[in-house]
C-alpha positions in Angstrom: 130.3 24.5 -164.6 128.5 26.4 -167.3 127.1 24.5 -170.5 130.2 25.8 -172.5 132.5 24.5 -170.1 130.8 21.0 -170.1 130.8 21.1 -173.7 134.5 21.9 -174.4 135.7 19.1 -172.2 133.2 16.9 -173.8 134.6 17.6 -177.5 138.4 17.2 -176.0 137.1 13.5 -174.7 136.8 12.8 -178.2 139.8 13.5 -179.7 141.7 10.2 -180.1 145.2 9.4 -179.5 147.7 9.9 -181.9 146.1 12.9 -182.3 145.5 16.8 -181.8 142.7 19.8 -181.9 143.7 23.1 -182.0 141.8 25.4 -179.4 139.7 27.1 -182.1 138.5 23.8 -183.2 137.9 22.6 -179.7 135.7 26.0 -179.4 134.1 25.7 -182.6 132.7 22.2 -182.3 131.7 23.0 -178.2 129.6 25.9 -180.3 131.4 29.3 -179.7 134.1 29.9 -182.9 135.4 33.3 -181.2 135.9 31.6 -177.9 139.6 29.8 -178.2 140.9 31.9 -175.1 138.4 30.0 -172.9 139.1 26.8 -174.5 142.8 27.4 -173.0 141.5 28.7 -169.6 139.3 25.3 -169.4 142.5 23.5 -170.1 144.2 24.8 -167.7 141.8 23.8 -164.8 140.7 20.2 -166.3 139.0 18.6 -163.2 139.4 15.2 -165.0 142.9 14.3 -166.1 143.7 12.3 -167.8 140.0 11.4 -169.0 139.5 14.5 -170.5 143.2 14.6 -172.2 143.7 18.5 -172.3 147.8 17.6 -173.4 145.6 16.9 -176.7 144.8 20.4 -177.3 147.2 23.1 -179.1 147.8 25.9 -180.9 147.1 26.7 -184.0 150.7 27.0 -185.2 151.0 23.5 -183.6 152.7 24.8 -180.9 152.5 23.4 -177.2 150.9 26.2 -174.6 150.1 25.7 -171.0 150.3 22.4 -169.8 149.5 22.6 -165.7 150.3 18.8 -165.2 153.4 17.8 -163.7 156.4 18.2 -165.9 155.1 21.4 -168.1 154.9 21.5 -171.6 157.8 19.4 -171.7 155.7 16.5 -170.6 152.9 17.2 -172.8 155.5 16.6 -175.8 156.6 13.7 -174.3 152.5 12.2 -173.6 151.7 13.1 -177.0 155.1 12.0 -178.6 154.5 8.3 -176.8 150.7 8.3 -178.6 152.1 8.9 -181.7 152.1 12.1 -182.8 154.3 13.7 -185.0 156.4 16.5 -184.4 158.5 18.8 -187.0 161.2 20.2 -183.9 158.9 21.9 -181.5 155.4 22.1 -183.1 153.0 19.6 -183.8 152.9 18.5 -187.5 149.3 19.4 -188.3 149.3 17.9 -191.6 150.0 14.7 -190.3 148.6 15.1 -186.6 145.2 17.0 -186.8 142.0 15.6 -185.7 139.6 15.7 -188.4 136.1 15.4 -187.0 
């Protein structure tokens, strides 16, 4: 795994429940700001679910993207519904829901 990789699922260990990043901010704090595509791509192939809780991670609309665990995206609304998270209809709430680090 390269240093970025390690780095990005490092950050996403961080973020606490009840709460979300948005990939930019995942990529920003792992130290590469232009780099939220890979932050998705290392998502997608967490070796370490649910340690390193990728269904933490979304867009920056708010908006649930790729979630390769069982049950889709549909699941990761439900994980992050049951930690607390608030929704407004499909997309996270951001005001309310956003990790500040």
């Amino acid at each position: 795994m390269t240093s970025f990789g390690q780095k990005v699922y490092d950050v996403t260990r961080k973020i606490p429940k009840g709460k979300v990043a948005t990939y930019g901010q995942v990529a920003r704090l792992a130290g590469n700001p232009r780099a939220a595509r890979a932050v998705g791509m290392l998502m997608a192939v967490n070796p370490d679910a649910p340690n390193t809780p990728c269904h933490r991670v979304v867009a920056v609309d708010g908006s649930l993207h790729g979630y390769s665990g069982e049950g889709g995206i549909s699941e990761k609304k439900k994980m992050l519904l049951a930690e607390g998270v608030v929704f407004k209809r499909d997309k996270v709430d951001l005001s309310s829901s956003l990790w500040v680090n």
